[in-house]
Every structure is written in C-alpha cells, then in structure tokens.
Residue frames relative to the residue before (quaternion, step in Angstrom):
aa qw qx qy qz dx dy dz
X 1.0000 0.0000 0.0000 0.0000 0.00 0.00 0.00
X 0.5339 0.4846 -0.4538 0.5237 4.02 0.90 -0.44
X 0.6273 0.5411 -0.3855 0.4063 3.48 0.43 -0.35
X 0.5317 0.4450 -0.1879 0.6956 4.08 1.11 -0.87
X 0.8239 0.2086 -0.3824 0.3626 3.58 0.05 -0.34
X 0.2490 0.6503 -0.5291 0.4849 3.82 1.36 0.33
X 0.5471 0.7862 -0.1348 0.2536 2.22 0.08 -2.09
X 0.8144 0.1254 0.1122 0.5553 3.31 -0.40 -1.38
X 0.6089 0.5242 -0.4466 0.3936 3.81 0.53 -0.08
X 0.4780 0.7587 -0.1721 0.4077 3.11 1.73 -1.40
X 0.6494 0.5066 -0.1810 0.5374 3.41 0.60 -1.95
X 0.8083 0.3544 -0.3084 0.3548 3.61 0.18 -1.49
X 0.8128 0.4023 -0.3181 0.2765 3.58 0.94 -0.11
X 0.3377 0.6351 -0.4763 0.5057 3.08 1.93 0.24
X 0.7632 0.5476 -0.2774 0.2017 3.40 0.69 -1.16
X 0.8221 0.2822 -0.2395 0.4325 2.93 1.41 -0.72
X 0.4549 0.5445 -0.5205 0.4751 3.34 1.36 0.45
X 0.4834 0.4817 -0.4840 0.5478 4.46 0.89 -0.01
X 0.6751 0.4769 -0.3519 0.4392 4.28 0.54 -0.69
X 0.6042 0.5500 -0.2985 0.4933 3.63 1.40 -0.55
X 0.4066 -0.5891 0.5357 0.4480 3.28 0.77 -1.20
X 0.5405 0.7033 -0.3204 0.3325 3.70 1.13 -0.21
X 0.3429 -0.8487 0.3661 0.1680 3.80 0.19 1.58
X 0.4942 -0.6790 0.4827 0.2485 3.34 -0.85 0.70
X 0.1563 0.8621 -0.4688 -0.1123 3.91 -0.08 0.62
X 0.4555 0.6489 -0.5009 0.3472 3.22 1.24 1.33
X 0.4924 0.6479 -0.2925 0.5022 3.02 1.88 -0.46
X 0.6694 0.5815 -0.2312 0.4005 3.26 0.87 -1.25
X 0.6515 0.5384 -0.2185 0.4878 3.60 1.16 -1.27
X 0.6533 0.5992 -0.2299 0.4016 3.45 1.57 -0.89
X 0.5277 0.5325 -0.2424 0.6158 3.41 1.54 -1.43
X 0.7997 0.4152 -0.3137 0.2993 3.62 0.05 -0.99
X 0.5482 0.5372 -0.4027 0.4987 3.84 1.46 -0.79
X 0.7173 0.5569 -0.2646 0.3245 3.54 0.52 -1.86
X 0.7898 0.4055 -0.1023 0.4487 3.19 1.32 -1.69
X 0.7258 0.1891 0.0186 0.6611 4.08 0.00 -1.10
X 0.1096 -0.5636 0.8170 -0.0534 4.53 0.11 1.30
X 0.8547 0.2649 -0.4037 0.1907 3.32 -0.85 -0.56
X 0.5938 0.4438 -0.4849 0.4641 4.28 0.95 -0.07
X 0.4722 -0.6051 0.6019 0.2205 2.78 -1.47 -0.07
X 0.4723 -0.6520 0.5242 0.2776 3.86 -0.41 1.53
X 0.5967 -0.4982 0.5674 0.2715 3.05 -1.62 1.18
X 0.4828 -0.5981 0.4691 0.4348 3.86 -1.54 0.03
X 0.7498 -0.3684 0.3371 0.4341 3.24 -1.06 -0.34
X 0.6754 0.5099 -0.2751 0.4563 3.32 1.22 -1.18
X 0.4662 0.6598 -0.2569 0.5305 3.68 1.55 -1.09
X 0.8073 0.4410 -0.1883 0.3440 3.67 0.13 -1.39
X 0.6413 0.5185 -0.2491 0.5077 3.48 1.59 -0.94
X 0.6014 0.4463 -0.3928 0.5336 3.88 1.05 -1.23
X 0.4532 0.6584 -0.4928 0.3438 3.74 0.66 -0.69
X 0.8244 0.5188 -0.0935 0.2059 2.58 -0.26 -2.01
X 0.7366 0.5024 -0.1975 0.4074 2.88 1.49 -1.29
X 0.2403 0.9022 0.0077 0.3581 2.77 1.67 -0.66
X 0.6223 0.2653 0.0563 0.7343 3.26 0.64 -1.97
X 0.6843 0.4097 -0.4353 0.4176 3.57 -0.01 -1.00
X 0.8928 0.1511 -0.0864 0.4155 3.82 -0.42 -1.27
X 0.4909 -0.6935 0.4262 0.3105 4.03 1.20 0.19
X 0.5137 -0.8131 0.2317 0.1458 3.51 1.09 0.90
X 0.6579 -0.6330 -0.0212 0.4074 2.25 1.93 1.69
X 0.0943 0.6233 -0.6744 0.3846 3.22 1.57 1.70
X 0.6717 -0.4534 0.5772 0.1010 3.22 -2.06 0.26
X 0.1554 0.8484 -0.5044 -0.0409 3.63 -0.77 0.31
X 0.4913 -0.6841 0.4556 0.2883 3.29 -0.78 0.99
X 0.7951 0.1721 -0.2988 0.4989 4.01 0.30 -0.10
C-alpha cells in the first residue's frame, strides 16, 4: 500500500500544480531521458521561462 499512496500523492500534485498553470519539470526530465537520450534537458530555470513563455507569449500583447 505505500506504494498506491506515492502513487496517488504523486497524481494529486501533478494535478494540481497543471490547474495552476505551474509546469511539471519532472515529467519533462522524464519525456526528455525516455524520449530525445541524446539533448541535453533545458535547466530548471530554462524550463520555467519556457513554459511561461508558451503560456503568456513573453509579454506580446493580444487583441482578445
């Protein structure tokens, strides 16, 4: 059962840091080993300006 409750702690904070807007860069570190072995993962500090980035357009303007 400690194993299910990881587990499930895990889930509940991915979940509610994805409801914030707040990026997951263990996932990211995970996609990048599993997926692209040969780059080298962005830092933490890299991944977050990213993210933000994509999210609000790095403080372009928008008309709607």
């Amino acid at each position: 059962m400690p194993e299910t409750g990881r587990y499930i702690a895990r889930s509940v904070r991915q979940s509610l840091r994805l409801m914030v807007g707040l990026p997951d860069y263990d996932t990211y570190l995970s996609h990048m080993a599993q997926t692209h072995p040969d780059r080298a993962p962005m830092s933490y500090e890299e991944f977050f300006r990213e993210r933000l980035e994509a999210r609000y357009g790095g403080g372009k303007g928008r008309c709607c």
